[in-house]
N, C-alpha and C positions, 0 to 999 in steps of 0.2 A: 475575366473570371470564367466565362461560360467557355472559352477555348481552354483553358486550361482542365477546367473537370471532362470534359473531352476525350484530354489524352487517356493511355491505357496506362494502367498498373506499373510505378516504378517496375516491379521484378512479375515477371509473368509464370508465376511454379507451374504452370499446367495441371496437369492432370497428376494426384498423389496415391502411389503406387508404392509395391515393397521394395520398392530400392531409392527410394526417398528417406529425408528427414519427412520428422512430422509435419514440417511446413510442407511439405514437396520439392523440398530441394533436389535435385538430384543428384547422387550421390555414383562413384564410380567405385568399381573393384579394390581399389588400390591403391596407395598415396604416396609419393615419392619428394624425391626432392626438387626436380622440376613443378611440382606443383607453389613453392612455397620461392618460387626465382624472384619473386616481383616484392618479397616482403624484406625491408630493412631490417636486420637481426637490433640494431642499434638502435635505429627510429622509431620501429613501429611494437618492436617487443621489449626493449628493454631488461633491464632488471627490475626485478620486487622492490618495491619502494621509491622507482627511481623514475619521472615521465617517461612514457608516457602512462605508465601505472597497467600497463597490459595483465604486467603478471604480478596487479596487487598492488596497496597502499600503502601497506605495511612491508617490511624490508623481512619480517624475524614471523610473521602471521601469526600460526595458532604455536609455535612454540612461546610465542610470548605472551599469550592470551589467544583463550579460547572465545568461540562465537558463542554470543547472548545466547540463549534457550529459552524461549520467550514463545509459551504455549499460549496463543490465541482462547480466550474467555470471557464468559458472560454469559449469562441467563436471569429470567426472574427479575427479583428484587434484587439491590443494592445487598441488603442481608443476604442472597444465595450466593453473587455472586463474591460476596466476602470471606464466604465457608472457603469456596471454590481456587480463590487465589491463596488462601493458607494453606489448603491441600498440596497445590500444585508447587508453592516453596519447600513445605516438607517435604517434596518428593526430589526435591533439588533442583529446578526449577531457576534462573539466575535472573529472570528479568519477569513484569507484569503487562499482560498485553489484554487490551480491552474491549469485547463486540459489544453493543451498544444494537438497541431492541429497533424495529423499524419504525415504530413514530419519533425516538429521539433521532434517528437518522434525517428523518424528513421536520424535523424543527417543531413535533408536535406534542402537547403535553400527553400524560394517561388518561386524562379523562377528558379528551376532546373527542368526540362525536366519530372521528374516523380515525382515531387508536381504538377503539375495542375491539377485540379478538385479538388484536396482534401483539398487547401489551406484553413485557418481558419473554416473548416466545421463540425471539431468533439471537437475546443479546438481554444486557440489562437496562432495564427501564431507568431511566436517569430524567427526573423533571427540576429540582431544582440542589442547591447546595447542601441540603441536606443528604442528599440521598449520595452524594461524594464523601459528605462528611461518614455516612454509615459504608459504602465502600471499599476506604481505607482506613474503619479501625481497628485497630492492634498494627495495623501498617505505616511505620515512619519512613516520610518520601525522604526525606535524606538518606535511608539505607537501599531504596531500592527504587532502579530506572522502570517507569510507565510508557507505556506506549499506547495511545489510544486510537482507533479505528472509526475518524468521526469527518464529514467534508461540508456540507452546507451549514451547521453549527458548530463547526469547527473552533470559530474564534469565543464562544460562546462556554462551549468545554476545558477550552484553555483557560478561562476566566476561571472556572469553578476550580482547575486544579492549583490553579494561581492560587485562591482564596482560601483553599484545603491546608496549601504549605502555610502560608498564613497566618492560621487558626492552630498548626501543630506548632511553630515554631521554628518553622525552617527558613535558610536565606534562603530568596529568590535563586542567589547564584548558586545555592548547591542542589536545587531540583534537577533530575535528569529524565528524561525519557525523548517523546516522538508523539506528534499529532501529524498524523496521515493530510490531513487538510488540505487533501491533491482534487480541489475543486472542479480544472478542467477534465479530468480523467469522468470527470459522472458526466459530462454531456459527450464522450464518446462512449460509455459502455453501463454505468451505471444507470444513470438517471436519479439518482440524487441529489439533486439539484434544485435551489429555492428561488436565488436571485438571479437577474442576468449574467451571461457570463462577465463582460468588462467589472460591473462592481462585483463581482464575486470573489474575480481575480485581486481586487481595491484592499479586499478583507484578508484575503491572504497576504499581501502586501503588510496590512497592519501587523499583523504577528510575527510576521518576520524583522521589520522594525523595531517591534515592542523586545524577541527578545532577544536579539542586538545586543541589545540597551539593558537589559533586565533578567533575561536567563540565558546565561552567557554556555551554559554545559546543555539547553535545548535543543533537539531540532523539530522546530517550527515546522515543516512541511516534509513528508515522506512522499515524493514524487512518484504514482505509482502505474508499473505497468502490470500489477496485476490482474487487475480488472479486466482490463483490454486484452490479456490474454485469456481468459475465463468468459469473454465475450465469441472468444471464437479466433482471434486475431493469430498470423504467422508471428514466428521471435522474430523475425527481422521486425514485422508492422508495432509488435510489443516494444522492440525495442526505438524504435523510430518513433512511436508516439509518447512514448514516456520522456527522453530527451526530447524531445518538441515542446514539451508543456514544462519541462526545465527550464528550458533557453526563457522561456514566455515570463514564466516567474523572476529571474533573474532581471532581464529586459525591464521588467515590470518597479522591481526594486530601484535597479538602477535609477530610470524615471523618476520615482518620487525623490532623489537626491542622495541613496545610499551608495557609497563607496561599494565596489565587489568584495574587496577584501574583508571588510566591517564582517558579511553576513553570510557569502560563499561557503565558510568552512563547515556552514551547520546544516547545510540545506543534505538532504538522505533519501535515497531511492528503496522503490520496493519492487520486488520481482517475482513473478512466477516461478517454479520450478516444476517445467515438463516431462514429460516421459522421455523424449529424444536425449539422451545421454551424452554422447559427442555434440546436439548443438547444443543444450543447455551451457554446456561448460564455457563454448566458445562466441555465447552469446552473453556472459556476463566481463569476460576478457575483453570482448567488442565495447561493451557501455562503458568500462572505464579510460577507455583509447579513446574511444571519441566525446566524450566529457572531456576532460583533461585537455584537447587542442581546441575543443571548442569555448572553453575558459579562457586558454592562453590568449588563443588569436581573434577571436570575437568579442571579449568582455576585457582583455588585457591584463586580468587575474595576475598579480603577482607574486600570492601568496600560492606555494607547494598545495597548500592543503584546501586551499581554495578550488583547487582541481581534482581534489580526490571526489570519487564515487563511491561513497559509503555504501552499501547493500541491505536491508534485509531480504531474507528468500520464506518464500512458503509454498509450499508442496501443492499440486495443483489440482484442486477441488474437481474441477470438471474430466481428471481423469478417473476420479473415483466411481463404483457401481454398486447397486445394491443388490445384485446377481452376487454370491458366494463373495462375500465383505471379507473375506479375510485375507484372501488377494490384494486387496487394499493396503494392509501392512506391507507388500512386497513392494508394490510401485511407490507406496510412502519414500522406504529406504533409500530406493535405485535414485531418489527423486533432491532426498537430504545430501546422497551423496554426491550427486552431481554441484547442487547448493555450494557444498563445501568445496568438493574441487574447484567451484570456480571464486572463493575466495570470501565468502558472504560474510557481513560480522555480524548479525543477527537468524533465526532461524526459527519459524514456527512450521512441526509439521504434524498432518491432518491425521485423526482419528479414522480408524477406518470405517466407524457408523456414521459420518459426517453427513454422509449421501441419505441416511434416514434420519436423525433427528439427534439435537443437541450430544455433547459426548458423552459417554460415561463413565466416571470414573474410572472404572477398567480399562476401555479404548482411552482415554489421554494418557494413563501410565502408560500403558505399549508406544504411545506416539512418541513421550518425553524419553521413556526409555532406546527407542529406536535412534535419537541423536545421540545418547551414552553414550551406545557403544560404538556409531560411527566415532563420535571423540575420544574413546579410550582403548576400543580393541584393534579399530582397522588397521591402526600405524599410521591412516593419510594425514593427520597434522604435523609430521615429521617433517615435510617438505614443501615447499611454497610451490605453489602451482607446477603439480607434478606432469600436469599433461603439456606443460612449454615443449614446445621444440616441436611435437607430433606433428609429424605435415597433416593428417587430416586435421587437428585441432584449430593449427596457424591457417590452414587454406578456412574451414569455417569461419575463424575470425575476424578474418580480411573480407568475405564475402559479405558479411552480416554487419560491417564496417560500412561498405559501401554502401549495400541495401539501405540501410537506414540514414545515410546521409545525401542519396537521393530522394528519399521521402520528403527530408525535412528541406532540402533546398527548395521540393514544388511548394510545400506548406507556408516558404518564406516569398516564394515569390504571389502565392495567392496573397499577401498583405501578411501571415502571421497566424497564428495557432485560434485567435478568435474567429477571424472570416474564413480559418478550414472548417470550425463545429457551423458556424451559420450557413456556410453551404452545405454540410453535409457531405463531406468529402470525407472524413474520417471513419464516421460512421460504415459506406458504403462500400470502403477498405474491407472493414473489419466484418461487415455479411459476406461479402464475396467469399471472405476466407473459412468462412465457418462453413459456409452452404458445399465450400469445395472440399473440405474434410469430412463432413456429415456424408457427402456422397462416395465416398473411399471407403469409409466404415461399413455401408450402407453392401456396398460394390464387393464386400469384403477382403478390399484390396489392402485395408490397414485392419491387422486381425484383432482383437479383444478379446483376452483370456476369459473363460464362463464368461460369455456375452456373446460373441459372434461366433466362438469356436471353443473345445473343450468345455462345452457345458452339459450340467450334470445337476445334482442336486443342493442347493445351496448350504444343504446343514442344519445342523440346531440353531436355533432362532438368540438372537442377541440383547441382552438387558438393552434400552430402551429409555434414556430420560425422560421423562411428558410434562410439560407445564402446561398445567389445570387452571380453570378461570380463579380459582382463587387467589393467584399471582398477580391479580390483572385486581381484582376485590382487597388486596393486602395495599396493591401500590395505589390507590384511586384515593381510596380512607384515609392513607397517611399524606398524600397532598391536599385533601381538601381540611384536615385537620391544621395542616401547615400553614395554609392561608388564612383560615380563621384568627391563627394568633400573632403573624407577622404584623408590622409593624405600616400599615397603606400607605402612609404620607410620606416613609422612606421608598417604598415600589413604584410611587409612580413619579415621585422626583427621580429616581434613576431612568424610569422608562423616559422620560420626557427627556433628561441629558442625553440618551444614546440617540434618540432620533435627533437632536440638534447638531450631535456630535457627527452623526450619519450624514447629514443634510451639508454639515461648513465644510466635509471633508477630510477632517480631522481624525486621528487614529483612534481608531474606538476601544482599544483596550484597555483605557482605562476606565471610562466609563463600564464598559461590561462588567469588570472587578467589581466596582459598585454597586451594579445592579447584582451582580451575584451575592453581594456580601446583605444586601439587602434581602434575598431570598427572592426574587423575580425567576418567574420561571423560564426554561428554554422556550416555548409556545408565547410568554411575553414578552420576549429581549428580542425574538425576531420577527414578530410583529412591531415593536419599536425599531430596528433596521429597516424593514417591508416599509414603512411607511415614507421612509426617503429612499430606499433605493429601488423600488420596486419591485413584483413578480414575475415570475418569466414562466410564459407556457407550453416553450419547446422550441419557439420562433420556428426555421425554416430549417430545423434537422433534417428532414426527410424534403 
């Protein structure tokens, strides 16, 4: 182990300069067709629809359906953010995407001692089934796909929306959306993170199991290399690490006795979308290449679809500034449209006041609006991956192919994507790379429009969402109201099933359902988890 962290950096970008990608790739004058000698037009590009899925899952893409429009929301209360998803439909809007406040993130109730201040202020406060039931109402889940944005209570959120169809009346089998519940991604870059990593990975396991078996139109798990991009990480390391924590999930199912086929077709990645335009495009061509062979020949996948790489894309947060915001709409666009060129079927992109405080009304029309008209004025949904063929796009792809599948070869020879996080190998990827961009900026070797260069005066000041402590005084009242009239003897029979149920090893999503339908709260369902599987305090990250 200790000779392996040793060596140096699969890909060594050097120093990142203006004639680099944003990773620091290096980039040459001019691209021909000797650049692209070594790529199988047959093997490694394919046709739309056809493996290796290079250029796409879909054969017919956006002529045959357009990408989800699934504006990222949440703030406040359950009530705000209910206003906030009827807005965001009215305004045409085609999918529900969900932030979620930092104590439900970290597994904690509103009125636990180290939630106040932060109550409903970055996402919505969600403590128990009620507050889904207020949520989604006027909203029937059979008309409309959720996506929620949730990883250490992940399985926990699943339950409650389980419970939500439930109560409305919906089959199981016709609920659609995505639970993010890309657990290993938080001990490379988030740190949100409750349980150790092995059982954490156990939980995600469960859902993927449960819905197999149960929500047959879900996906269970959006594997995400967002994060890790937003960390700081190159698209080769983004893309390397997110396919690393794929294979592991996979690997993981397999284990507990699931066929690939059963569960493969539902599993969906999430992705960044960068400023670099040429490699964005030819970094999401790269993840469906190497998905798709690593299905075939490592899991023995036989199902087509068991190999596709589903996408969502969201525009990327850490390029945004709060030097002249308005600039922000610009890089949004270059950023959606890259998304789309490289195939994405989902799409959330950022408001331009993101970088200062929840969005505004205002700024999320301009965001939503800004996919419109990528989908309806440019012309690009005409053609399936228009940039095929471009020797710069194929030479990117191929490079970013490799890139990332010599990361994951050391990742597998260290034992597997658990002993890369407890060494700290991933982690130490992903500063290097950030510290070696921050000094490019810095060097002004990578310029930044009003930031680094052309700056000026940033303008008239911009409306301003603010969530006030009575957000935090609305949501604390109505949970301790809550518990006053639930029902004990059904709470803490469910808590006491999930820890037995935690303890035999047994898939805990049904018990969860239980304890949700009983009104248990997030902060008490994971404290009944906690008590069999343990807390984890960072082990040997660093």
């Amino acid at each position: 182990m200790a000779e392996m962290l040793d060596r140096q950096s699969p890909i060594q970008h050097g120093e990142i300069g203006p004639h680099t990608t944003i990773s620091g790739r290096p980039l040459k004058v001019s691209y021909g067709p000797a650049d692209t000698l070594e790529i199988d037009a047959v093997e490694d590009i394919g046709e739309p629809g056809g493996f290796p899925f290079t250029r796409g899952v879909h054969r017919d893409l956006y002529r045959g359906k357009l990408w989800t429009m699934r504006q990222f929301a949440g703030f406040g209360t359950a009530r705000q953010t209910n206003e906030r998803f009827k807005f965001l439909l009215s305004r045409g809007q085609t999918g529900l995407s969900t932030a979620f406040d930092l104590p439900t993130l970290m597994g904690r109730d509103s009125d636990d001692v180290l939630s106040l201040g932060e109550v409903g202020r970055c996402g919505v406060a969600i403590d128990t089934l009620s507050d889904f039931e207020t949520l989604f109402d006027g909203i029937n889940l059979r008309d409309v796909s959720v996506s929620m944005t949730i990883n250490a209570p992940a399985a926990i959120l699943l339950a409650f929306y389980i419970a939500t169809g439930d109560k409305q009346g919906v089959k199981r089998e016709e609920l659609r959306g995505t639970c993010q519940n890309d657990i290993l991604k938080e001990f490379h870059a988030q740190n949100e993170f409750y349980f150790p990593p092995h059982e954490s990975v156990q939980l995600v396991v469960d859902t993927i199991e449960f819905c197999a078996k149960e929500l047959p139109q879900y996906n269970p798990v959006s594997v995400s290399g967002y994060h890790i991009r937003e960390a700081g990480s190159t698209a080769g390391q983004e893309l390397a690490f997110t396919l690393g924590d794929g294979l592991h999930y996979v690997q993981a199912s397999i284990e507990r006795g699931m066929d690939v086929d059963s569960f493969a077709p539902r599993l969906s990645f999430f992705f960044n979308a960068h400023n670099d335009f040429l490699e964005e495009i030819a970094k999401y061509r790269a993840a469906r290449r190497l998905w798709s062979r690593y299905m075939r020949e490592r899991f023995g996948a036989k199902n087509d679809r068991s190999c596709w790489l589903r996408f969502h894309a969201q525009t990327a947060g850490c390029s945004l500034y709060g030097k002249q915001v308005h600039n922000n709409i610009v890089r949004v666009a270059y950023q959606a449209m890259a998304a789309v060129l490289g195939g994405c079927q989902s799409l959330h992109t950022n408001s331009m006041d993101e970088t200062l405080a929840l969005p505004s009304e205002h700024a999320v029309t301009v965001a939503l609006r800004t996919q419109q008209i990528v989908a309806y004025e440019t012309g690009v949904t005409s053609v399936v991956d228009p940039f095929g063929g471009s020797y710069v796009v194929e030479k990117l792809t191929s490079e970013l192919e490799e890139e990332a599948a010599e990361y994951i070869r050391r990742i597998d020879e260290m034992g597997g994507m658990e002993a890369a996080i407890e060494s700290g190998y991933v982690r130490r990827e992903i500063a290097d790379a950030a510290f070696r961009y921050s000094q490019a900026v810095e060097r002004k070797d990578k310029v930044v429009v009003g930031v680094t260069e052309f700056t000026e005066d940033d303008g008239p000041p911009i409306e301003i969402l603010q969530i006030g402590q009575e957000t935090e005084v609305e949501q604390t009242g109505s949970l301790r109201a809550l518990k006053a009239k639930r029902d004990r003897s059904k709470v803490e029979a469910a808590l006491a099933r999930i820890t037995a149920d935690a303890r035999a090893g047994t898939n805990r999503m049904p018990a969860l359902i239980e304890g949700a339908k009983a009104y248990c709260t997030v902060g008490e369902m994971m404290k009944a988890l906690e008590a069999a599987l343990g807390r984890y305090d960072g082990g040997a990250l660093w």
